[in-house]
C-alpha positions in Angstrom: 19.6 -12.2 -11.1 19.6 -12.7 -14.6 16.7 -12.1 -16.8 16.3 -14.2 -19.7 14.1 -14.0 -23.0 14.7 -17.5 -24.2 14.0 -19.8 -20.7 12.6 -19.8 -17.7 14.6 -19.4 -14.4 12.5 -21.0 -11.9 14.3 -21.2 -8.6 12.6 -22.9 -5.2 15.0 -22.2 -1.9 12.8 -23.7 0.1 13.4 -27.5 -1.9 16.8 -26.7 -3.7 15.6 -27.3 -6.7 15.9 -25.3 -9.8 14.2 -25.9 -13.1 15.3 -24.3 -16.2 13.0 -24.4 -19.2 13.7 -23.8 -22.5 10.7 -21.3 -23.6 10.6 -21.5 -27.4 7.2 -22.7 -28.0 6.5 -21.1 -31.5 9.6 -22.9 -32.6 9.3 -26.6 -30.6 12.3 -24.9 -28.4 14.7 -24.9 -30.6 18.2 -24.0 -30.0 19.5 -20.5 -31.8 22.7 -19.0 -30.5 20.8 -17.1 -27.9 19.4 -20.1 -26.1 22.5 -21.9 -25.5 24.0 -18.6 -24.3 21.1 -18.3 -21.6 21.3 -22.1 -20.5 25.1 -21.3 -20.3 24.4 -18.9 -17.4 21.9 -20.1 -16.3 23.6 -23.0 -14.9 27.1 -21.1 -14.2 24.5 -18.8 -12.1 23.0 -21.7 -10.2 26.1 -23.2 -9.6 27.1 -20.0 -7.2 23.9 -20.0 -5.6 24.0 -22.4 -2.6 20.2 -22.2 -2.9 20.2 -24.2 -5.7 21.3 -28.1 -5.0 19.6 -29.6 -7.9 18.4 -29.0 -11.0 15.7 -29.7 -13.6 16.4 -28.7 -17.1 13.2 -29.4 -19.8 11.2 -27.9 -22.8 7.8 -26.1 -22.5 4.8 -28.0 -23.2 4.2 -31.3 -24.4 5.4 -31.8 -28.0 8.9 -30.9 -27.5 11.9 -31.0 -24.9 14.4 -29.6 -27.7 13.3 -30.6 -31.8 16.7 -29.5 -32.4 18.9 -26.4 -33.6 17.5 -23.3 -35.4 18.1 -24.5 -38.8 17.3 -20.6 -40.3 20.1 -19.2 -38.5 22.6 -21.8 -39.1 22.3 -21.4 -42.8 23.9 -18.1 -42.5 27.1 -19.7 -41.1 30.3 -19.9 -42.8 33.0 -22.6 -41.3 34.8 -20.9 -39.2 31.5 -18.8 -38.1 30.1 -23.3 -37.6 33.3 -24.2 -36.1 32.7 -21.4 -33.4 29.0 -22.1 -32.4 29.8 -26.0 -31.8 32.5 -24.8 -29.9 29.9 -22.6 -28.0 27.4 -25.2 -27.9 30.3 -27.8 -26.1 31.5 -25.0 -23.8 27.5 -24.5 -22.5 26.5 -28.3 -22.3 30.4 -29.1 -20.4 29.1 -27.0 -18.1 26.0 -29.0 -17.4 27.9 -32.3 -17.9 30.3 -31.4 -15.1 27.9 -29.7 -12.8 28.8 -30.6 -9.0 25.2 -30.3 -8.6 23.1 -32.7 -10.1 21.2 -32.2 -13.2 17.9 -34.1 -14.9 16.9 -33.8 -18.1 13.1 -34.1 -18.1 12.2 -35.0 -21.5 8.7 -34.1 -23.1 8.4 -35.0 -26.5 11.0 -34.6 -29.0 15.0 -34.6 -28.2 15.9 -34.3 -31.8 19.6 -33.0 -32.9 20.6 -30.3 -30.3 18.1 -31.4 -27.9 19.3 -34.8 -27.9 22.5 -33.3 -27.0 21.2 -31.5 -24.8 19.8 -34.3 -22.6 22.4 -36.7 -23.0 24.7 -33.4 -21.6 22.7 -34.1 -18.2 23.2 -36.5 -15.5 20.3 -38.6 -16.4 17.2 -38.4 -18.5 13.6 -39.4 -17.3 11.4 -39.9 -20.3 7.8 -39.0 -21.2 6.2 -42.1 -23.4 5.6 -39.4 -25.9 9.8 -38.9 -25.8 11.6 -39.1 -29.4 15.5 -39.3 -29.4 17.8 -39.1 -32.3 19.9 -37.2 -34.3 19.0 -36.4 -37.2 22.1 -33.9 -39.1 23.3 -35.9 -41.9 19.6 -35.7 -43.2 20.9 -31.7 -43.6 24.8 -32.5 -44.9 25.5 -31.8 -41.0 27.5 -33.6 -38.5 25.9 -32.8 -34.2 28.1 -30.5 -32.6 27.2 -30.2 -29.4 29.2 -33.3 -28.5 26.3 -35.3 -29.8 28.7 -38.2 -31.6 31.0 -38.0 -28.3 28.0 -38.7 -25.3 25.7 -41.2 -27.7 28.4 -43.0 -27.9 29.2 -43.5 -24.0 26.2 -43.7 -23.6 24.3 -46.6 -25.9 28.2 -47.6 -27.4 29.9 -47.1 -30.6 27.9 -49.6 -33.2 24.2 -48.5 -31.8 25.3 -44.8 -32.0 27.0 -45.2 -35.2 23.5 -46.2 -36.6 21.8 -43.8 -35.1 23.7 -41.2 -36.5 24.3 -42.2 -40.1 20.6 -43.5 -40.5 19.2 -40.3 -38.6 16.4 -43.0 -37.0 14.5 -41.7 -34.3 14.0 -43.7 -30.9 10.7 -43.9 -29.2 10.9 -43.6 -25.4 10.8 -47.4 -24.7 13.6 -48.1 -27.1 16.0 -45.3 -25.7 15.2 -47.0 -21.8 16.4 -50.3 -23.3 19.7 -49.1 -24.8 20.3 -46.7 -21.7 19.7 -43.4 -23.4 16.7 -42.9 -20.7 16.7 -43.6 -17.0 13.5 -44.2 -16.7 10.0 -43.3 -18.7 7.2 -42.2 -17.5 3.7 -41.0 -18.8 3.6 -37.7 -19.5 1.5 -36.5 -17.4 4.0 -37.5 -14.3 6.8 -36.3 -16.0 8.1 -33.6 -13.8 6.7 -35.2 -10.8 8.3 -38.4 -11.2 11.5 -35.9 -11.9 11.1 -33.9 -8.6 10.8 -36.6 -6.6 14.0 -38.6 -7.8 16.0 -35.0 -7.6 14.4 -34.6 -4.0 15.6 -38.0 -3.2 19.2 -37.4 -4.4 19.1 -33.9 -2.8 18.2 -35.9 0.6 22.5 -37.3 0.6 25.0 -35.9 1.3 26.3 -32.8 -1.4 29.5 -33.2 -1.3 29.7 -36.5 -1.7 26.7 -36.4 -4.8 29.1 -34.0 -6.6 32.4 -36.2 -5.6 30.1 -38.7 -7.4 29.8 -37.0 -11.1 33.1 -35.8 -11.3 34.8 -39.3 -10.7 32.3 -40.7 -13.3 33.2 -38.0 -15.8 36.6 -39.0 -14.8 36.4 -42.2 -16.7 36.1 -40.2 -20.0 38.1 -37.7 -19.5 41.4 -38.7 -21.5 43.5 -36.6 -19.7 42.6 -38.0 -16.4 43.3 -41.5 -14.5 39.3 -42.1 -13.0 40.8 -44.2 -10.3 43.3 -41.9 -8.9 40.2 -38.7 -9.5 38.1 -41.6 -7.5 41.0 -42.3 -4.5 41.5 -38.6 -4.1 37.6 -37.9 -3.8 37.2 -40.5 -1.6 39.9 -39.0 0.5 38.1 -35.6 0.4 35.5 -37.1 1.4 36.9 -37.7 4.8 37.5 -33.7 5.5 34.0 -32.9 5.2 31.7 -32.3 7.7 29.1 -33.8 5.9 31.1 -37.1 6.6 31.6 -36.6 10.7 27.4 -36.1 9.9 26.7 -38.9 7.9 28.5 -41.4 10.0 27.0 -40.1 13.4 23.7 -40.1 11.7 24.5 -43.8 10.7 25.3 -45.0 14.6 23.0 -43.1 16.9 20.3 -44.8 13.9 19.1 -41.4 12.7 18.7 -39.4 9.7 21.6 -37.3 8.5 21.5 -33.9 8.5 24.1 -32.9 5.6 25.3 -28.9 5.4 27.2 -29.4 2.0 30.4 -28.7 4.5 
């Protein structure tokens, strides 16, 4: 097992959930090189644990899920030293993005720049009231990196995102729920409750199937893919699990399922 200075690594067997908390308090968790390294194991390490069927990824405390990069050390780039941590940063949040297991953001305060990213790099995004969303580089002569112009776009569409990014505004919590940045908001307080218990709900189907799910949806935006062909042949998968010969039985004999992730 890993240790790690910049999160926390909280694994529970005995639920399948994992949640991974960016520990940065004394900075609002901002992202340095360092952090986006450790989330990048992190989740390459839960996804070879078959312990781990879920996860929850959020920010310690209450002001802040992300406020955004660490804007001291990325004055000390050059442009090809840039060009290399935004290629880092997209190589750690693909990984969450295309996660077979599923992954909520849990937002608790501020997503502003990289943390927006961040978020918008999970499967979906439950929102405190006291969330913030936005992204805020060309206030700094910056551009996001993290994929920030690529996923605000899919998800709120081109003219909204557009601007978003050129006016830097900030979303409040009930705003990003409208445009379909957030799932769902909550009051703080229930945050990670509220979180747990829709992970514990998805973690109740069938695995297989839940990651068959993401990767035919990520299909759609992947260029070099055709999503209904990545959909017919998960479908067809689908049909060789065990998890299926379960599911169906479960459905006819009128009882609950009992899915192995086989």
């Amino acid at each position: 097992m890993t240790t790690f200075s910049n999160i926390l690594y909280q694994a529970e067997p005995e639920t399948g959930i994992l949640t991974i908390t960016v520990n940065r308090p004394d900075k609002l968790n901002a992202l340095n090189a360092a952090t986006i390294q450790e989330i990048r194991v992190a989740v390459e390490q839960a996804q070879n644990d078959p312990t781990v069927r879920g996860i929850i990824l959020t920010g310690s405390g209450e002001k802040s899920f992300v406020a955004g990069a660490d804007i001291a050390e990325l004055t000390q780039l050059d442009e090809a030293a840039a060009r290399r941590v935004a290629e880092a940063g997209q190589l750690a949040f693909r990984l969450i993005e295309e996660s077979r297991k599923p992954v909520i953001a849990a937002v608790n305060g501020f997503a502003l720049g990289g943390g927006c990213e961040l978020a918008m790099a999970c499967h979906m995004r439950i929102a405190a009231d006291n969330a913030r969303f936005g992204q805020p580089e060309v206030n700094l002569g910056l551009i996001p990196g993290y994929g920030g112009t690529q996923r605000l776009t899919q998800l709120i569409g081109k003219g909204k995102a557009i601007e978003l990014l050129l006016t830097a505004d900030m979303l409040k919590a009930d705003e990003a729920l409208r445009l379909g940045l957030a799932n769902h908001v909550v009051p703080q307080a229930e945050l990670l409750t509220f979180t747990r218990q829709l992970l514990t709900r998805i973690l109740t189907k069938a695995p297989i199937a839940v990651g068959l799910c993401i990767d035919a949806v990520n299909a759609y935006f992947d260029k070099q893919r055709d999503g209904y062909q990545a959909e017919a042949e998960a479908f067809g998968q689908c049909f060789g699990s065990e998890d299926f010969q379960e599911g169906t039985s479960a459905f006819l004999e009128k009882r609950p399922a009992a899915f192995q992730g086989k």
